[in-house]
C-alpha positions as CSV (number, residue, x, y, z in Angstrom):
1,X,-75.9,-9.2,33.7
2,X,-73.1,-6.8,32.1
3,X,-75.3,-4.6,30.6
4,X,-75.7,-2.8,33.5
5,X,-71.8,-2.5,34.1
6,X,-69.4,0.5,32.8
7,X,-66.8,-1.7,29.9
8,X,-63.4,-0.4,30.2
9,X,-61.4,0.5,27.0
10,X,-58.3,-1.6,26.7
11,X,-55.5,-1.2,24.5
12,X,-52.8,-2.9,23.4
13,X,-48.9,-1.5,23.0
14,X,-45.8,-2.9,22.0
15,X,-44.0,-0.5,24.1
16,X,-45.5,0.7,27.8
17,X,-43.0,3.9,27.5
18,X,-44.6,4.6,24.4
19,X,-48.3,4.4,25.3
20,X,-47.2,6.5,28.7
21,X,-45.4,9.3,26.8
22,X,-48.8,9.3,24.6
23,X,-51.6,8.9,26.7
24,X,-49.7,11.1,29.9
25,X,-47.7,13.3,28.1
26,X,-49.6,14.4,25.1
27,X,-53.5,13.7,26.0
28,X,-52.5,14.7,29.9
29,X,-54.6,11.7,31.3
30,X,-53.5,10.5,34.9
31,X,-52.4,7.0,36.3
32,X,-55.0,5.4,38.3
33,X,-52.7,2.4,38.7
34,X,-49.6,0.4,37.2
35,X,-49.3,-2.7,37.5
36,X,-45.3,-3.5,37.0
37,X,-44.0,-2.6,33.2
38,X,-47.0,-4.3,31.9
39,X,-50.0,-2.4,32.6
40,X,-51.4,1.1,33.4
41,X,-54.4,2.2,34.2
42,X,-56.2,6.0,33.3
43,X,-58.8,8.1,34.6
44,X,-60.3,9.4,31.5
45,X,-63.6,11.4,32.4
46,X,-66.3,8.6,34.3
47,X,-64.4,5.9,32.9
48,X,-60.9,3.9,32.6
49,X,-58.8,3.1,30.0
50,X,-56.3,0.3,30.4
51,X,-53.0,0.2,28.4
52,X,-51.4,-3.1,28.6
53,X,-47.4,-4.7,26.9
54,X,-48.7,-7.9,23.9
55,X,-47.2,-8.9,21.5
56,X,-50.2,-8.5,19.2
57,X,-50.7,-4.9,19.4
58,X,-51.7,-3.4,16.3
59,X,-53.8,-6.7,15.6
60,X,-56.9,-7.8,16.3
61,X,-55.5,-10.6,18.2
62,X,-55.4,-7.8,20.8
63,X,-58.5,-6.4,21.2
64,X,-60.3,-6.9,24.5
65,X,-63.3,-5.3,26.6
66,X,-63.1,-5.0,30.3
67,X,-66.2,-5.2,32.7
68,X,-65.7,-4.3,36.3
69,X,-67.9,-6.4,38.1
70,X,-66.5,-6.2,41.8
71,X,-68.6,-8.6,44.1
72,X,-71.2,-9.6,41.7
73,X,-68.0,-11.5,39.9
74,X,-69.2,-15.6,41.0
75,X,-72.9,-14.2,39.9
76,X,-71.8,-13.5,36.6
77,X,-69.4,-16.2,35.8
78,X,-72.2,-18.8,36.8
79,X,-74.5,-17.1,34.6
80,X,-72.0,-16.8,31.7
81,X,-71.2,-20.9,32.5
82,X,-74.3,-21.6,32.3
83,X,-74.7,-19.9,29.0
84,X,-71.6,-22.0,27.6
């Protein structure tokens, strides 16, 4: 099911300025997308990483994974339901 799907790197910030002037200004990556002041996305070789505003950043109550799974998402989510 997800196995054969890229994950996308997600990381948490306190501060979107902060993660912007880190990830654009000192690693150089560019903005695939934004999505208001709360997330941005980055090209970053074959893959993305998405930066996103919590509360929790520096914990692990932050830590996610991201699959893209475009039109197979219902296929998935019924197969994850039905896995509880």
């Amino acid at each position: 099911m997800l196995s054969d799907k890229e994950a996308i790197a997600t990381v948490a910030f306190k501060d979107l300025r902060t993660a912007a002037a880190f990830y654009e200004g000192k690693l150089g990556l560019k903005v695939l997308a934004r999505e208001g002041d709360q997330v941005i996305g980055y090209r970053t070789g074959a893959t993305r990483l998405n930066v996103y505003v919590s509360q929790f950043a520096g914990t692990n109550q932050a830590t996610a994974v991201t699959w893209p799974v475009g039109n197979d998402l219902e296929a998935v989510v019924r197969d994850l339901k039905a896995k509880g």
